[in-house]
OpenMM code with the backbone's topology and positions (N, CA, C; nanometers):
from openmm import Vec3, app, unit

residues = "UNK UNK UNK UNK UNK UNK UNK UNK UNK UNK UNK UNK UNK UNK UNK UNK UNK UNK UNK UNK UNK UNK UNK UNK UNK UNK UNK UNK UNK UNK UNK UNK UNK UNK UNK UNK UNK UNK UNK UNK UNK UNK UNK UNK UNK UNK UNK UNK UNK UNK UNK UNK UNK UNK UNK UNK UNK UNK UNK UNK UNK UNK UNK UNK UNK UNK UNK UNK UNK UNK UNK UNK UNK UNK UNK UNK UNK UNK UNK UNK UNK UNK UNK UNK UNK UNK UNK UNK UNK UNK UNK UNK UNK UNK UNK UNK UNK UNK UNK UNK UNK UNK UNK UNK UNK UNK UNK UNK UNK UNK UNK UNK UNK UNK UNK UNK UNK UNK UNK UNK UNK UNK UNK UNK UNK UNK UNK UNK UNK UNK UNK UNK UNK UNK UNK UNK".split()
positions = [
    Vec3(0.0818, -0.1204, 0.0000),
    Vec3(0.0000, 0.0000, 0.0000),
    Vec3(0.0857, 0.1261, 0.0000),
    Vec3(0.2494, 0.1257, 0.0413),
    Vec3(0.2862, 0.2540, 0.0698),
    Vec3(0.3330, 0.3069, -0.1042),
    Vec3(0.3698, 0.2101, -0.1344),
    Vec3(0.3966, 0.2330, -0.3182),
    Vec3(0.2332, 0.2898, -0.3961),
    Vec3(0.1250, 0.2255, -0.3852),
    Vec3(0.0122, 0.2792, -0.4038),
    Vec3(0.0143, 0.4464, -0.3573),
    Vec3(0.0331, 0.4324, -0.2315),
    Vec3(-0.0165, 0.5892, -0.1808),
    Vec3(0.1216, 0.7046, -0.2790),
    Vec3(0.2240, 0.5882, -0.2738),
    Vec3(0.3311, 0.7019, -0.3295),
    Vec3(0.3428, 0.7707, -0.4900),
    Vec3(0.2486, 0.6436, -0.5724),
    Vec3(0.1974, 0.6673, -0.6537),
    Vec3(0.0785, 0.7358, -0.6791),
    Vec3(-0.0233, 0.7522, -0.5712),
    Vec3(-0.0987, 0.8477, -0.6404),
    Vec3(-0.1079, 0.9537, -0.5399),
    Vec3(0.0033, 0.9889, -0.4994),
    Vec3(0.0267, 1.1587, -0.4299),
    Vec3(0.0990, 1.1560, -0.5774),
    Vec3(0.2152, 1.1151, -0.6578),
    Vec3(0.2595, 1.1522, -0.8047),
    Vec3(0.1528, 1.2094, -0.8669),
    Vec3(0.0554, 1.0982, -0.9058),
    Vec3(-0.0835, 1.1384, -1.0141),
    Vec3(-0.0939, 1.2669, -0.9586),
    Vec3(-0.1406, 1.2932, -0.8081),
    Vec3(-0.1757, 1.4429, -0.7978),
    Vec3(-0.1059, 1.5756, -0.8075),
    Vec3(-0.0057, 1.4921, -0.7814),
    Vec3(0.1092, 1.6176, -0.8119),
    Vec3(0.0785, 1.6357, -0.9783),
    Vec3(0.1053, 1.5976, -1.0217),
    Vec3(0.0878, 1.6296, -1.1941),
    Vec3(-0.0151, 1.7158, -1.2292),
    Vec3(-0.1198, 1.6142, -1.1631),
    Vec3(-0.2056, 1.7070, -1.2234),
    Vec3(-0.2824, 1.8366, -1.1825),
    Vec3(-0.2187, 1.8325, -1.0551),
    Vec3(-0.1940, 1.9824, -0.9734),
    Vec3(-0.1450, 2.0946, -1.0600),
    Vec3(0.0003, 2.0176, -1.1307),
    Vec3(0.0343, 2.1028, -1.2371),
    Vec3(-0.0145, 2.1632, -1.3018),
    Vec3(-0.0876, 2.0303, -1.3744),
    Vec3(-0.1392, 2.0627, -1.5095),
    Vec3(-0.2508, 2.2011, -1.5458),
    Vec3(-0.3222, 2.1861, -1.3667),
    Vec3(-0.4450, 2.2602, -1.3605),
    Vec3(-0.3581, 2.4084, -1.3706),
    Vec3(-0.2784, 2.4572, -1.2365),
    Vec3(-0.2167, 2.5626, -1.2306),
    Vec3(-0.1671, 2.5753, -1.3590),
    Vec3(-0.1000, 2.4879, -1.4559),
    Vec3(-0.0425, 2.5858, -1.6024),
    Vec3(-0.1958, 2.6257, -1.6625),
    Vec3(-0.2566, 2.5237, -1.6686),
    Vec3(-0.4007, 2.5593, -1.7377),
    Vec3(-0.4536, 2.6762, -1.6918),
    Vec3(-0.4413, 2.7168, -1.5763),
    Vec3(-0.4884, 2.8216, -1.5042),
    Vec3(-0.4534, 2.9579, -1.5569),
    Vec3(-0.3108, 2.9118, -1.5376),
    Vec3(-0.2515, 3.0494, -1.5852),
    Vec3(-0.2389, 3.0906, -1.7344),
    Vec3(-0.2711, 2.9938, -1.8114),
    Vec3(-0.2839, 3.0089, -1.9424),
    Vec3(-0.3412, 3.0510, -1.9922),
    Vec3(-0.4698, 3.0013, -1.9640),
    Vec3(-0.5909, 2.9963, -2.0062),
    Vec3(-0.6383, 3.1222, -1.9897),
    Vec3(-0.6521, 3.1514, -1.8380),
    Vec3(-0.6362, 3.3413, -1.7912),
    Vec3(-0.6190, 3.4066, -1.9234),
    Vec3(-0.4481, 3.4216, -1.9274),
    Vec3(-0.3466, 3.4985, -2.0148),
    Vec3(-0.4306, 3.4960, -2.1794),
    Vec3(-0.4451, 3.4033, -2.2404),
    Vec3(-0.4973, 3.3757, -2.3517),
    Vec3(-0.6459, 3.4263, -2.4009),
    Vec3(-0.7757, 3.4512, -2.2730),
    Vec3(-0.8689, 3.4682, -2.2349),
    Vec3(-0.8522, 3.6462, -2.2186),
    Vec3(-0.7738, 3.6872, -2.1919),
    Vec3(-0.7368, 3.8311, -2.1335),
    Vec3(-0.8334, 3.8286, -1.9921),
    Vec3(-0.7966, 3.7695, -1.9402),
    Vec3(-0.9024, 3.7948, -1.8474),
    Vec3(-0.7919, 3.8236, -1.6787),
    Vec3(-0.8301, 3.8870, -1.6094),
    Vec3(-0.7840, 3.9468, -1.5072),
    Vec3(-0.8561, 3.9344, -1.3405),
    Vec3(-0.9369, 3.9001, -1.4034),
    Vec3(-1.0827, 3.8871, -1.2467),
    Vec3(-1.0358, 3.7457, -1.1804),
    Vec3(-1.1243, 3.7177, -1.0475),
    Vec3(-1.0838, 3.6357, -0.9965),
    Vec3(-1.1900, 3.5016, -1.0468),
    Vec3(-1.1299, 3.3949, -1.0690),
    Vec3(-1.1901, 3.2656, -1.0838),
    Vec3(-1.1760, 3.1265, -1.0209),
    Vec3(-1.2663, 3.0679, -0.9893),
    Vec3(-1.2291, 2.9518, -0.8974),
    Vec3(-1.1204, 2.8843, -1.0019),
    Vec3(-1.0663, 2.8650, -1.0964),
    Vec3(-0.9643, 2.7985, -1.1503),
    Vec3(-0.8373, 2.7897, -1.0733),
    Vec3(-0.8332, 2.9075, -0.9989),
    Vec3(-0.6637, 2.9837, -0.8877),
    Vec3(-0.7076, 2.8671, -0.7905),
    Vec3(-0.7951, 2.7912, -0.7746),
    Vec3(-0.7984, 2.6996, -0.6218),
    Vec3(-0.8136, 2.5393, -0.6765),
    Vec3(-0.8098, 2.5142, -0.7708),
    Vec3(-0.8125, 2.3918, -0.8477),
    Vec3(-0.6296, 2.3322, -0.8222),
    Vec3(-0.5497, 2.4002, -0.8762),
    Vec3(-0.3985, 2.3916, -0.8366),
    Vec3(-0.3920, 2.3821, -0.6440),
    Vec3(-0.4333, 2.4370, -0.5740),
    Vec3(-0.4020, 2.4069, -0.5072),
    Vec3(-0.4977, 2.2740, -0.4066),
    Vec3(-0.5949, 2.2971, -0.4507),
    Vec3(-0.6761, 2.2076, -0.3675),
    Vec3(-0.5944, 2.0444, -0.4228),
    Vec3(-0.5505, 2.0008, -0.5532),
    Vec3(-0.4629, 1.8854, -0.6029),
    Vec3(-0.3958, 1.9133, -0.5125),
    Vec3(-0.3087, 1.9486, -0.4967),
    Vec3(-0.1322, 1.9715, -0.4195),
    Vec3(-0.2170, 1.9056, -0.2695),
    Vec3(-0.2974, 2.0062, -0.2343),
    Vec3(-0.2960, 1.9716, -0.0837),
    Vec3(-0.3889, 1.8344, -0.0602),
    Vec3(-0.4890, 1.8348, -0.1102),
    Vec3(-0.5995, 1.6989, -0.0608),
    Vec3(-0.5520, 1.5754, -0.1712),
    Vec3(-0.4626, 1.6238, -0.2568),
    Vec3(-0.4154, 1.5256, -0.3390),
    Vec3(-0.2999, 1.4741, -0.2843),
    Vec3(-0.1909, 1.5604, -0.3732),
    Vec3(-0.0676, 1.5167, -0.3409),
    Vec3(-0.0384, 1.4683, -0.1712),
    Vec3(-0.0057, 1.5984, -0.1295),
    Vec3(0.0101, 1.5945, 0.0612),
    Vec3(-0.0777, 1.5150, 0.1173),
    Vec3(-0.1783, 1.4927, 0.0853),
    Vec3(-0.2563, 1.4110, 0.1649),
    Vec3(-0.2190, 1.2736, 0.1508),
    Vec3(-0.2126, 1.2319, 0.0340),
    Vec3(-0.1644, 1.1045, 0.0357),
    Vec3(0.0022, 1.0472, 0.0391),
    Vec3(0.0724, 1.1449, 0.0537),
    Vec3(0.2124, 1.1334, 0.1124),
    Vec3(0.1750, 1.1225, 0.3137),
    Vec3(0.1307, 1.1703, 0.3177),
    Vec3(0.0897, 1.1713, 0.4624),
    Vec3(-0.0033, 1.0054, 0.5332),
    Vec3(-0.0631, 1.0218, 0.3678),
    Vec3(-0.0731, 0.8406, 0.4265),
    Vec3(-0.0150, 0.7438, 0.4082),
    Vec3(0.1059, 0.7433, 0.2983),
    Vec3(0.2040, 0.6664, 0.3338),
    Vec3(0.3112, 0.6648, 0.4423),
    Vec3(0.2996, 0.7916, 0.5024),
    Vec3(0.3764, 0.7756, 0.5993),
    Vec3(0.3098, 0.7128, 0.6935),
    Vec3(0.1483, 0.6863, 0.7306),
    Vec3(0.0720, 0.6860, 0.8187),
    Vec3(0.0791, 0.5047, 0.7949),
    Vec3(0.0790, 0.4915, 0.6781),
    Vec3(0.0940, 0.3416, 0.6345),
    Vec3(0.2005, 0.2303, 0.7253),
    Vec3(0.3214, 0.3290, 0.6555),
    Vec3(0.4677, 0.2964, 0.6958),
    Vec3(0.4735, 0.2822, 0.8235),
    Vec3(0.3956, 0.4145, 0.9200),
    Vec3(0.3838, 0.3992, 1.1074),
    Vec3(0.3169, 0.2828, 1.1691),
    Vec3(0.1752, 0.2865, 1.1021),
    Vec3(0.0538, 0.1400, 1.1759),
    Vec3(-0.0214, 0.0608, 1.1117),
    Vec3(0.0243, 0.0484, 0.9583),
    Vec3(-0.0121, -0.0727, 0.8829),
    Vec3(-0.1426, -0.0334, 0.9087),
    Vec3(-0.1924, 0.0945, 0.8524),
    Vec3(-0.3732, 0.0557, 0.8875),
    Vec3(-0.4738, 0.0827, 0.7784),
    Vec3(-0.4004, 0.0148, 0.6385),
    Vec3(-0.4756, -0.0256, 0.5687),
    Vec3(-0.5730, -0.1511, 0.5731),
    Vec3(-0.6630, -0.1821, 0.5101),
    Vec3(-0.7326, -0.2871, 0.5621),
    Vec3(-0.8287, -0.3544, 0.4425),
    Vec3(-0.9543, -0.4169, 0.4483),
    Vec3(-1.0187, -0.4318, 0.3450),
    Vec3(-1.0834, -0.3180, 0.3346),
    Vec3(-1.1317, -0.2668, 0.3871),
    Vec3(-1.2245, -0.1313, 0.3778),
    Vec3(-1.1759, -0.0003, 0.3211),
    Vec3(-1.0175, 0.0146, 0.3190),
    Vec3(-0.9563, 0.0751, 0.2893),
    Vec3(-1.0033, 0.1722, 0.1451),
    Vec3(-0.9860, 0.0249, 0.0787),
    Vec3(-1.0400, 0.0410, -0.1025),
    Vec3(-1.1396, 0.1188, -0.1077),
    Vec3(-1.2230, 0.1143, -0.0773),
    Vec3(-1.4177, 0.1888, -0.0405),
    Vec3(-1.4022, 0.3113, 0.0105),
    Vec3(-1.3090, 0.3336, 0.1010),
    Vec3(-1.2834, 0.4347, 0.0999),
    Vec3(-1.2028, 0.5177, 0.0468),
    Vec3(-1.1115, 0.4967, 0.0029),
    Vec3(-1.0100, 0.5757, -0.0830),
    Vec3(-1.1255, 0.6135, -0.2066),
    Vec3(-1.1925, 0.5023, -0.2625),
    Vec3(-1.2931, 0.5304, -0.3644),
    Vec3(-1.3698, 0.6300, -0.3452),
    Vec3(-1.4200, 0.6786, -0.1820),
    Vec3(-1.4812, 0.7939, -0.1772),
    Vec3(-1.4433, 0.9104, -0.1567),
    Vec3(-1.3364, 0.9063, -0.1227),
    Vec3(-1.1889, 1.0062, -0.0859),
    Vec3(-1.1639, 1.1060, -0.2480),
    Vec3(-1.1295, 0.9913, -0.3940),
    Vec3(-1.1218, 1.0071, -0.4460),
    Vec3(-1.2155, 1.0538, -0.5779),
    Vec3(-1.3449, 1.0350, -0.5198),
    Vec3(-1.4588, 1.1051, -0.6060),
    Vec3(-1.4511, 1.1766, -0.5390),
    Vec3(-1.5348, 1.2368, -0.4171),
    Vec3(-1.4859, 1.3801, -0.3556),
    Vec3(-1.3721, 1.4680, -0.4432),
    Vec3(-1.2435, 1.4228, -0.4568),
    Vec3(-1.1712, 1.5772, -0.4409),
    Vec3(-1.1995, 1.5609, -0.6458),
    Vec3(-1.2397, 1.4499, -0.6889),
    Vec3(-1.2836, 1.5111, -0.8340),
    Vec3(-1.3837, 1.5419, -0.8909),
    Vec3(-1.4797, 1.5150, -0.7953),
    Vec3(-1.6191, 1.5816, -0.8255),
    Vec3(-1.6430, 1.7665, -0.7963),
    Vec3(-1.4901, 1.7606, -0.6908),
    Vec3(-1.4874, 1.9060, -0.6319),
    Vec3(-1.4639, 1.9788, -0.7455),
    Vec3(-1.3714, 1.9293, -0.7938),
    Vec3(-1.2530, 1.9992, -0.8539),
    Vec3(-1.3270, 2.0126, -1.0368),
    Vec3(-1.4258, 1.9267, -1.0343),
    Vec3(-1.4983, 1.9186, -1.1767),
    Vec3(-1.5691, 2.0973, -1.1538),
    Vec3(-1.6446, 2.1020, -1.0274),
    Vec3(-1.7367, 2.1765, -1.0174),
    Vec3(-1.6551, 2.3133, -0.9985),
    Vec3(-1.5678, 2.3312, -0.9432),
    Vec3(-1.4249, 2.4222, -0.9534),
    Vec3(-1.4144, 2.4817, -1.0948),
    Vec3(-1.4376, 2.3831, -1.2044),
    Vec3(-1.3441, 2.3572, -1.3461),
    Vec3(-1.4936, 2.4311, -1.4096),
    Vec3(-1.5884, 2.3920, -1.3642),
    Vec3(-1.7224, 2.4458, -1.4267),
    Vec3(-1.7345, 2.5836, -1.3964),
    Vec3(-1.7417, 2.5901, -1.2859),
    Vec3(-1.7648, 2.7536, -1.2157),
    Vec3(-1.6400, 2.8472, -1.2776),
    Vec3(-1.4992, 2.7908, -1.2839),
    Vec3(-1.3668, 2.8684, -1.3189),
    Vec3(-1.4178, 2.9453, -1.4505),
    Vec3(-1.4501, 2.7908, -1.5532),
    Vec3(-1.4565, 2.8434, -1.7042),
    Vec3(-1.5606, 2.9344, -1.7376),
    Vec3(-1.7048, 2.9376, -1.6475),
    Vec3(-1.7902, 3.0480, -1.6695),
    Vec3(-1.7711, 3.1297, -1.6355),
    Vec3(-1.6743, 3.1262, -1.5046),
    Vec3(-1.6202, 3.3395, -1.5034),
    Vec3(-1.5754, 3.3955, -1.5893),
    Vec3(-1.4177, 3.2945, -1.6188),
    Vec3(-1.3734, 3.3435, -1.7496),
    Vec3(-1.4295, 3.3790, -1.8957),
    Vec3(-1.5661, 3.2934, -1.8923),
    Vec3(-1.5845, 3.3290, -2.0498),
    Vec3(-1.6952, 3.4099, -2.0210),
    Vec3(-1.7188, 3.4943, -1.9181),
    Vec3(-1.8106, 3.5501, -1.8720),
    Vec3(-1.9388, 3.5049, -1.9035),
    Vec3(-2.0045, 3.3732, -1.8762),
    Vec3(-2.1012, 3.3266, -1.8800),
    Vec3(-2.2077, 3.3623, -1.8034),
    Vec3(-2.3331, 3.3752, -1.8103),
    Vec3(-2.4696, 3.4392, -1.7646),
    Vec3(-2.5235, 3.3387, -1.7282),
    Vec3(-2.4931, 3.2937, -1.6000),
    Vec3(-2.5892, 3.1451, -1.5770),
    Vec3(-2.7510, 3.1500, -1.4872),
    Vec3(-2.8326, 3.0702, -1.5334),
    Vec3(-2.9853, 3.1273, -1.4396),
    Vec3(-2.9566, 3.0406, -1.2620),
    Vec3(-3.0349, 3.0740, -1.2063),
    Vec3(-2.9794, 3.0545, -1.0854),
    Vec3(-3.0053, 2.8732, -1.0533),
    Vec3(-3.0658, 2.8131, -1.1186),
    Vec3(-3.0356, 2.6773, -1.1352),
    Vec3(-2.9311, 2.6462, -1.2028),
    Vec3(-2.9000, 2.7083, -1.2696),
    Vec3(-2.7544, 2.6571, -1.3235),
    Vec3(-2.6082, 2.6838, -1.2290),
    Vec3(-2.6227, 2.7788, -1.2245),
    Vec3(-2.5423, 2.8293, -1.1039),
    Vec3(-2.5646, 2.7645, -0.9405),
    Vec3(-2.6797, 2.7379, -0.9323),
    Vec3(-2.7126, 2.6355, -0.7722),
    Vec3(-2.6566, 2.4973, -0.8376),
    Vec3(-2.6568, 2.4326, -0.9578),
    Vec3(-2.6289, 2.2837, -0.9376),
    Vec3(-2.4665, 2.3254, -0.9463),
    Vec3(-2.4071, 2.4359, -1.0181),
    Vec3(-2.2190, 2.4115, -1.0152),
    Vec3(-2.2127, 2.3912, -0.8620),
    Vec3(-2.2579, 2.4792, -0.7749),
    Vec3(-2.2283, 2.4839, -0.6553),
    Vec3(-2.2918, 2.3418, -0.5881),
    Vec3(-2.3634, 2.3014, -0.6292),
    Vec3(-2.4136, 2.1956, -0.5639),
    Vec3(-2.3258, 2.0295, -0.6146),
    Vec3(-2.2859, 2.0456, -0.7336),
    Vec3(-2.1705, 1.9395, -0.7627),
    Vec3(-2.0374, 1.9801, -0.6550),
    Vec3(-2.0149, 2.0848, -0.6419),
    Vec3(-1.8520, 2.1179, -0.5682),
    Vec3(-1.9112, 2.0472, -0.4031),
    Vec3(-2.0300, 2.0981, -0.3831),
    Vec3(-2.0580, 2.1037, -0.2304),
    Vec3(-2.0779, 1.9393, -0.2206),
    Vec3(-2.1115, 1.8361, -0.3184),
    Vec3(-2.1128, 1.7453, -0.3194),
    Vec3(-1.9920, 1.6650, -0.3355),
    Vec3(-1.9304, 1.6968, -0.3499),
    Vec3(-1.7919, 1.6620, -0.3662),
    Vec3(-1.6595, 1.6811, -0.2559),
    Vec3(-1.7295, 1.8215, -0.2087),
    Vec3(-1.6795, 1.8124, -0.0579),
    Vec3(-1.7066, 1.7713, 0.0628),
    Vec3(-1.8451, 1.7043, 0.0904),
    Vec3(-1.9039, 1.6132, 0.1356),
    Vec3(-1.8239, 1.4818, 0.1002),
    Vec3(-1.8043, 1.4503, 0.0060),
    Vec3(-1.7784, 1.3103, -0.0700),
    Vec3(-1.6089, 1.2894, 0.0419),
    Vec3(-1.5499, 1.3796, 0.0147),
    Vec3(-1.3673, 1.3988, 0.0491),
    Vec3(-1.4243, 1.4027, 0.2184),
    Vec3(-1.4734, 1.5036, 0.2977),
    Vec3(-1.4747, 1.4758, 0.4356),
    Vec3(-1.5504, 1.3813, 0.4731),
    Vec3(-1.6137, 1.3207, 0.4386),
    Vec3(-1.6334, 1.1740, 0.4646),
    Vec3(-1.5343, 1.0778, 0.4634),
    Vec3(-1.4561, 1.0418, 0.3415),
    Vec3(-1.3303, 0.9868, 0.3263),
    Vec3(-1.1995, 0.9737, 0.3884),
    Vec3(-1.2142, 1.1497, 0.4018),
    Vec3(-1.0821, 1.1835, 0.4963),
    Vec3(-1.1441, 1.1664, 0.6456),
    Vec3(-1.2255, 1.1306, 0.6916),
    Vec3(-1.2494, 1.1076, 0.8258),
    Vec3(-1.2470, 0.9650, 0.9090),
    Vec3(-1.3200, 0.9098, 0.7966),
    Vec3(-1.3061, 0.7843, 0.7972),
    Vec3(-1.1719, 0.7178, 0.7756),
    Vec3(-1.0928, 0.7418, 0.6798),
    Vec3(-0.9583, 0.6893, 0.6616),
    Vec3(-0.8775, 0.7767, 0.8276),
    Vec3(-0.8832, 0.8644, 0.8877),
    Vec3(-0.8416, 0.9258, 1.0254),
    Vec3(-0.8218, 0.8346, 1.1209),
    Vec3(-0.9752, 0.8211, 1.1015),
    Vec3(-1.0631, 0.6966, 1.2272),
    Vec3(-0.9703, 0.5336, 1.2246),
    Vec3(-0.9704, 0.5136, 1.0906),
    Vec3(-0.8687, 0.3787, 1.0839),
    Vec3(-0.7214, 0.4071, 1.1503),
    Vec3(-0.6840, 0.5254, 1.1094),
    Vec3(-0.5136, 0.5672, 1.1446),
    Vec3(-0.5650, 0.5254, 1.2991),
    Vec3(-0.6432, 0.6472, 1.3718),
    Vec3(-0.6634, 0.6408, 1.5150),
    Vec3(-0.6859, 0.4895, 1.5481),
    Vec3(-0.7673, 0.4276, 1.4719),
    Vec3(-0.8409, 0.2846, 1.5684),
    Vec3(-0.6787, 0.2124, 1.5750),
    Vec3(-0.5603, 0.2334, 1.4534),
    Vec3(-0.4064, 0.1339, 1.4474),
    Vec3(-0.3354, 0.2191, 1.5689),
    Vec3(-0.3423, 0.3153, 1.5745),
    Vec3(-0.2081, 0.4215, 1.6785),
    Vec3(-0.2360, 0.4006, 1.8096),
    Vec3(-0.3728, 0.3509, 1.8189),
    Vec3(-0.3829, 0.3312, 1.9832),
    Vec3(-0.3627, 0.1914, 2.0621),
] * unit.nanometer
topology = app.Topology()
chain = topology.addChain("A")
for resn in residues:
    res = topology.addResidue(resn, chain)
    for name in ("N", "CA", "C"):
        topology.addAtom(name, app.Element.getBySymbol(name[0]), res)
């Protein structure tokens, strides 16, 4: 499992990248200057991606507290921060292209992100709870 976790804090690192160049590109190319949820897409990867799962290989490496359940949860861990980050990617690109959305359209972007962050603190709590139930 610690090669797993070390491999996909990599995946997130990348594509942490990828978002922040996209970010800044896309901006630049767009002429656009205002603020857009795209600036928090780069970092929300880095941190609930990357760092987070370097942190559970170390957590791995300390109390072996992966388990069967593990899988199920990482699965929900991992829709969370991309369902977030979809709804991030939705909301970013309509600032930028200055899109006019009606307020159902605009309640479900927010309601995919808010669902998605639901999805991740569930995940990340539960995967906690396992660290805690091995450390004690």
């Amino acid at each position: 499992m610690v090669k797993r976790y070390a491999n996909t804090a990599l995946v997130y690192a990348v594509t942490a990248v990828i978002f922040g160049v996209f970010y800044r590109e896309f901006t630049k190319f767009s002429h656009f200057t205002g603020k857009t949820n795209l600036s928090v897409m780069h970092t929300h990867y880095f941190l609930l991606g990357m760092f987070f799962f370097l942190i559970l290989m170390l957590a791995e490496k300390s109390f072996s507290f992966s388990g069967q359940n593990t899988g199920k949860i990482l699965i929900v861990y991992h829709l969370g921060l991309n369902i977030a980050g979809l709804g991030f990617l939705m909301r970013g690109l309509t600032q930028v292209w200055g899109t006019e959305l009606s307020s159902k359209m605009d309640a479900s972007i927010s309601g995919i992100a808010g669902i998605g962050h639901i999805l991740l603190g569930i995940g990340m709590i539960l995967l906690l709870l396992k660290i805690r139930k091995k450390a004690a």
